[in-house]
C-alpha positions as CSV (number, residue, x, y, z in Angstrom):
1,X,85.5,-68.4,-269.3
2,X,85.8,-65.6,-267.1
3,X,82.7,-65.4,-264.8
4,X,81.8,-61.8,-263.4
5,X,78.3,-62.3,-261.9
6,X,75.6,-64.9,-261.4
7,X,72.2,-63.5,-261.5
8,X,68.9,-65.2,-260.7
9,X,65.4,-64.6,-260.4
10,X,64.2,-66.0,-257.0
11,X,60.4,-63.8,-256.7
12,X,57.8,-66.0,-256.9
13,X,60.0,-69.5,-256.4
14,X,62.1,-68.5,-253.7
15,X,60.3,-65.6,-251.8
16,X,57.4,-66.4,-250.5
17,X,55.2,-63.3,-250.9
18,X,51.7,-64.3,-251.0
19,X,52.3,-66.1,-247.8
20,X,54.2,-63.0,-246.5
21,X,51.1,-60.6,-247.3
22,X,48.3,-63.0,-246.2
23,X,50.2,-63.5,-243.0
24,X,50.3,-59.6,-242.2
25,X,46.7,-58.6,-243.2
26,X,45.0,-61.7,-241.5
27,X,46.8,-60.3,-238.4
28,X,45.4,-56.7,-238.8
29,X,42.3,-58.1,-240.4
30,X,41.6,-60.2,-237.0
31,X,42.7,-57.6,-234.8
32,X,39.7,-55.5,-236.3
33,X,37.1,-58.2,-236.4
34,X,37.5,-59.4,-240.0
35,X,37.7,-63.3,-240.6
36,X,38.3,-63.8,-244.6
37,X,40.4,-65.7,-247.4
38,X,43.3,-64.0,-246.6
39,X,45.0,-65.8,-249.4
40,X,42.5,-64.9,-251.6
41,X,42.6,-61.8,-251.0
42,X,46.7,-61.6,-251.2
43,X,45.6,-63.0,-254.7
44,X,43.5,-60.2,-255.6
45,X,46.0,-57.1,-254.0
46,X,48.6,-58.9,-256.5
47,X,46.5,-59.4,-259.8
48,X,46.2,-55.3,-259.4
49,X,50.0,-54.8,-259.5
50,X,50.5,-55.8,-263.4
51,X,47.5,-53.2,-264.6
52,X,49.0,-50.4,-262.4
53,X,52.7,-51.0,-263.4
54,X,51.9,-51.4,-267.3
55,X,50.0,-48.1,-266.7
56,X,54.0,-46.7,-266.0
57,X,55.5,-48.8,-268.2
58,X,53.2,-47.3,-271.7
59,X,53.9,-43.7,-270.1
60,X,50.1,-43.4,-269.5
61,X,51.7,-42.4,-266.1
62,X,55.1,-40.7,-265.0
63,X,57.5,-42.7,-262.6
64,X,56.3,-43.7,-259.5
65,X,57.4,-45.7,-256.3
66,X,55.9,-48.9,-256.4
67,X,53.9,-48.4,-253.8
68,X,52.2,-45.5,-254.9
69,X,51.5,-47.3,-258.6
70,X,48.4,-48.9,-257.0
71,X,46.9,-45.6,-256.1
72,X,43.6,-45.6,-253.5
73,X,41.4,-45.1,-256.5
74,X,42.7,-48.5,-257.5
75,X,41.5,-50.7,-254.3
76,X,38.3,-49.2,-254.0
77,X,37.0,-52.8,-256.1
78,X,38.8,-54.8,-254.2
């Protein structure tokens, strides 16, 4: 067998993003006064990136980077 490559998917199981995010925004959070569920809200910020990527993925909207996908309109709920 002649191997060329070895690809895995480590998001989620290796990469620890919700702890990443909740991390950051408790920091700016606290620096402004704000004591929340930081995790929580990591959890909410993430549950809007499937809805706002499927929006570019059905053509409903042209390419965008990532992080304009989630557009301000978007977070307004949050």
């Amino acid at each position: 067998m002649d191997v060329k490559a070895l690809t895995f998917d480590v998001f989620g199981t290796v990469v620890d993003w919700r702890g990443g995010i909740a991390r950051e925004i408790a920091a700016l959070g606290a620096a402004r006064g704000f004591s929340l569920d930081w995790n929580a809200v990591a959890l909410a910020w993430r549950a809007r990136y499937q809805p706002a990527i499927e929006r570019v993925r059905s053509g409903a909207r042209g390419f965008v980077k990532l992080d304009l996908a989630r557009t301000a309109r978007t977070w307004t709920r949050c």
